[in-house]
C-alpha atoms as an extended CHARMM CRD file, in Angstrom:
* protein
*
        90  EXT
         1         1  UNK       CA             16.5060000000       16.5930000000      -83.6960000000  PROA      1               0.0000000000
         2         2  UNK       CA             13.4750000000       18.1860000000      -85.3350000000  PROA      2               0.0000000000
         3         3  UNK       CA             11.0860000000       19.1890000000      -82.8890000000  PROA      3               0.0000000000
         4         4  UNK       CA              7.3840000000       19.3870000000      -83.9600000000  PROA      4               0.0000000000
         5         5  UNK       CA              6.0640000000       22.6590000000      -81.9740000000  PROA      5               0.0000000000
         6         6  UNK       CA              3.1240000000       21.4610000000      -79.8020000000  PROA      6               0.0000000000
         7         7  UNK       CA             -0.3320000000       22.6930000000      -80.8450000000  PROA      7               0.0000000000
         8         8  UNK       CA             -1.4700000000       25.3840000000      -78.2910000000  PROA      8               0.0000000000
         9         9  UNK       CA              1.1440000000       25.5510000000      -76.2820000000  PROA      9               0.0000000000
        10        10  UNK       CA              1.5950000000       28.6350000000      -74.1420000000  PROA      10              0.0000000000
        11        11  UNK       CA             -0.7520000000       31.1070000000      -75.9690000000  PROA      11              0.0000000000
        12        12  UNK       CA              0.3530000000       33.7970000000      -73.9640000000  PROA      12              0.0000000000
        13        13  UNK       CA              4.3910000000       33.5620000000      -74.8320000000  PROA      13              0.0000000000
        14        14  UNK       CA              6.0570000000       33.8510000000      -77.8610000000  PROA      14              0.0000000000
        15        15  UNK       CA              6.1000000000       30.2690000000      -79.8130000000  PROA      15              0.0000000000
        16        16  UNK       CA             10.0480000000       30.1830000000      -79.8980000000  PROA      16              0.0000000000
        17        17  UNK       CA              9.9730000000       30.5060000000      -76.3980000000  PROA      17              0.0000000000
        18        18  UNK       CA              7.5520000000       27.9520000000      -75.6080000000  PROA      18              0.0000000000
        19        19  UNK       CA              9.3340000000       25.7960000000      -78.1960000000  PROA      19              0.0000000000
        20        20  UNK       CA             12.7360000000       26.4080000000      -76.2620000000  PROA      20              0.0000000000
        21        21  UNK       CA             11.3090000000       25.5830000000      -72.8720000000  PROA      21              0.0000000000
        22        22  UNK       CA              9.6550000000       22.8250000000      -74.1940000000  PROA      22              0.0000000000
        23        23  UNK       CA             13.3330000000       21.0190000000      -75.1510000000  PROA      23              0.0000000000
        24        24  UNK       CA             15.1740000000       22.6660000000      -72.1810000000  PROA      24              0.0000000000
        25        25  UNK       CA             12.1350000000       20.5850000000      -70.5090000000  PROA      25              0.0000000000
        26        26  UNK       CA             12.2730000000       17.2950000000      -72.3030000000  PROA      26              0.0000000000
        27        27  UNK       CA             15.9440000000       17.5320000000      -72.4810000000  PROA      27              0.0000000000
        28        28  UNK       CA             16.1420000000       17.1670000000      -68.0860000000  PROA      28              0.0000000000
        29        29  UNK       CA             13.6050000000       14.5360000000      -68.3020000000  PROA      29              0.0000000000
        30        30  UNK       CA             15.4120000000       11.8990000000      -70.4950000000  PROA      30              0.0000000000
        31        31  UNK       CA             18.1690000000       11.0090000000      -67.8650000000  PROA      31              0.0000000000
        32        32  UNK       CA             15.3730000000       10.7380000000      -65.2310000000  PROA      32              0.0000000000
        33        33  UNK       CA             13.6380000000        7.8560000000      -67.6480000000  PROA      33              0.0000000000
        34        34  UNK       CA             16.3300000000        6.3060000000      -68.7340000000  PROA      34              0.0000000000
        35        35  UNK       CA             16.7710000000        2.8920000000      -68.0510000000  PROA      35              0.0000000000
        36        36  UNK       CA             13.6000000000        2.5100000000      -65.9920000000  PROA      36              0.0000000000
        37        37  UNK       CA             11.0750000000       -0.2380000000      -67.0270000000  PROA      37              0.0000000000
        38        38  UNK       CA              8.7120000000        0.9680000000      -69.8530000000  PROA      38              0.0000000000
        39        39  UNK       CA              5.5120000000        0.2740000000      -67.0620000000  PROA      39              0.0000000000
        40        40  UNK       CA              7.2320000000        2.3340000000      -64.4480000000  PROA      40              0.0000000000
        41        41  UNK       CA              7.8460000000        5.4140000000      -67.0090000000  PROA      41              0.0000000000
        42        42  UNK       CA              4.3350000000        5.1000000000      -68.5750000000  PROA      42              0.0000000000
        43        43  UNK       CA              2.6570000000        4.9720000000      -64.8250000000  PROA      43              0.0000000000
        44        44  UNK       CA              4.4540000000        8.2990000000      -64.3070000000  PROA      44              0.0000000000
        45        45  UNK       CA              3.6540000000       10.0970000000      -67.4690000000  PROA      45              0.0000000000
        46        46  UNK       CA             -0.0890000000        9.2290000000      -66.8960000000  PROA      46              0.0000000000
        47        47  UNK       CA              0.5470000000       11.0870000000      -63.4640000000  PROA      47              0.0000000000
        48        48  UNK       CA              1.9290000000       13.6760000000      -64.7240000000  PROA      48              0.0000000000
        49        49  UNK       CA             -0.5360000000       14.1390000000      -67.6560000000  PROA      49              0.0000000000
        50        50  UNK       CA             -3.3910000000       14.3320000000      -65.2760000000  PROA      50              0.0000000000
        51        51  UNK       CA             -1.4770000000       16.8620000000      -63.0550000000  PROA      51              0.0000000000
        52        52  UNK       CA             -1.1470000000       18.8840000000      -66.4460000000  PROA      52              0.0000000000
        53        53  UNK       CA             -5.0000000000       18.4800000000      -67.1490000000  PROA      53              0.0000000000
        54        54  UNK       CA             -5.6780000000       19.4170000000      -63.5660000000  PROA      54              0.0000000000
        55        55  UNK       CA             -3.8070000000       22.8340000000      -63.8660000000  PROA      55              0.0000000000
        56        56  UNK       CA             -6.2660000000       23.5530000000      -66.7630000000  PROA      56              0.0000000000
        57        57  UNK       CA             -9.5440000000       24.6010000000      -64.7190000000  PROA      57              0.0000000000
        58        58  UNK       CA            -11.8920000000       24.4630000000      -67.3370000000  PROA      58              0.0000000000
        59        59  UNK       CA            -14.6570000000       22.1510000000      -68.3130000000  PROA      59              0.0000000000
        60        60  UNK       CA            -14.7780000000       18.3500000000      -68.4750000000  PROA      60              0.0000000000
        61        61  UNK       CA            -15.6350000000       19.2120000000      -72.2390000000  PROA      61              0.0000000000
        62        62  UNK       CA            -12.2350000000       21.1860000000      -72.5900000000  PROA      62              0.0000000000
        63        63  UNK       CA            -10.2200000000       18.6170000000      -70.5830000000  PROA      63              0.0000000000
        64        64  UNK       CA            -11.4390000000       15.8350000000      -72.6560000000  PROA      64              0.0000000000
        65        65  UNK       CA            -10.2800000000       18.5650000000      -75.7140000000  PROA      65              0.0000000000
        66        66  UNK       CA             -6.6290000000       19.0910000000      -74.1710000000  PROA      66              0.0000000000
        67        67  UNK       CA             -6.0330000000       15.2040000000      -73.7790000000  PROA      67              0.0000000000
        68        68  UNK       CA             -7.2890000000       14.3940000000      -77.8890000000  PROA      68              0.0000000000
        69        69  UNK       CA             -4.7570000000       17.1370000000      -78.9450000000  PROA      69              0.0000000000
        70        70  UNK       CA             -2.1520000000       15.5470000000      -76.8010000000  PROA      70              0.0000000000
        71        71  UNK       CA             -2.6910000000       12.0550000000      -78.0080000000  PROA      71              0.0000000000
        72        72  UNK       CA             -2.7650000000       13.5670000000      -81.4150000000  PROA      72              0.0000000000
        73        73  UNK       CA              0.7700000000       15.6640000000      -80.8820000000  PROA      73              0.0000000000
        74        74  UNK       CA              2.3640000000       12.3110000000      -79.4670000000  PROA      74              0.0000000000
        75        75  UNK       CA              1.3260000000       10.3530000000      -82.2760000000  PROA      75              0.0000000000
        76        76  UNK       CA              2.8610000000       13.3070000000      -84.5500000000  PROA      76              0.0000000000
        77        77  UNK       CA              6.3160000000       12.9840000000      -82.6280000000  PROA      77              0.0000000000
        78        78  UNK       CA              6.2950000000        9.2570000000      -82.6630000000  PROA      78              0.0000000000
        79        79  UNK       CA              7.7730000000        9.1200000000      -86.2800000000  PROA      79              0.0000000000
        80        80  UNK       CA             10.2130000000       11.9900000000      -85.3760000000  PROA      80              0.0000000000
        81        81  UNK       CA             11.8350000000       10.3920000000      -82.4080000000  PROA      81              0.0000000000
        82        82  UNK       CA             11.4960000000        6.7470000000      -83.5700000000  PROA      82              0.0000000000
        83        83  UNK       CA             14.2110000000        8.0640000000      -86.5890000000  PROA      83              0.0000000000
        84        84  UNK       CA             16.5060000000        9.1990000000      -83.6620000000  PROA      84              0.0000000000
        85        85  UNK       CA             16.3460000000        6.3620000000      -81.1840000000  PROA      85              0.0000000000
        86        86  UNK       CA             16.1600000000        4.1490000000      -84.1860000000  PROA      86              0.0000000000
        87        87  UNK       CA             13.2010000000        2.2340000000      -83.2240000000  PROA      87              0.0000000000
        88        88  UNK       CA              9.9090000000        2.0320000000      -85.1780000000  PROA      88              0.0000000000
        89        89  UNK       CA              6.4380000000        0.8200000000      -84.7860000000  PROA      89              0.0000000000
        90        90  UNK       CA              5.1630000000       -2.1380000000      -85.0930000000  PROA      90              0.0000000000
């Protein structure tokens, strides 16, 4: 799968790396969700959004920043991992 690299992700390390931990990341995550009703996974990617947004301690401003560019790189992925589930908007 084609992975779009994530805007702003891990300034300090090279992208590759960041890109590589990124699908190492995602990678252990899928079994976890799998098969678990879509309210129970959104409830605990919400969580775990906020814990990421938490870890950034800077402004409300630059918090509010982080979570547009995330909804933004999600709805850039959609598309790409729609074509490899084989699912699509509606």
């Amino acid at each position: 799968m084609k992975r779009i690299r994530t805007p702003g992700v891990a300034i300090s390390m090279p992208p590759q790396d960041a890109d590589d931990q990124h699908v190492a990341l995602v990678d252990q995550a899928r079994p976890i969700f799998a098969g678990q009703h879509p309210a129970v996974v959104g409830s605990a990617l919400a969580e775990l959004v906020a814990i990421w947004l938490a870890g950034h301690q800077v402004s409300r401003e630059d918090h509010q920043q982080l979570l547009e560019l995330h909804v933004e790189t999600v709805r850039d992925l959609l598309p790409v991992v729609e074509a490899e589930i084989g699912t699509r908007s509606k």
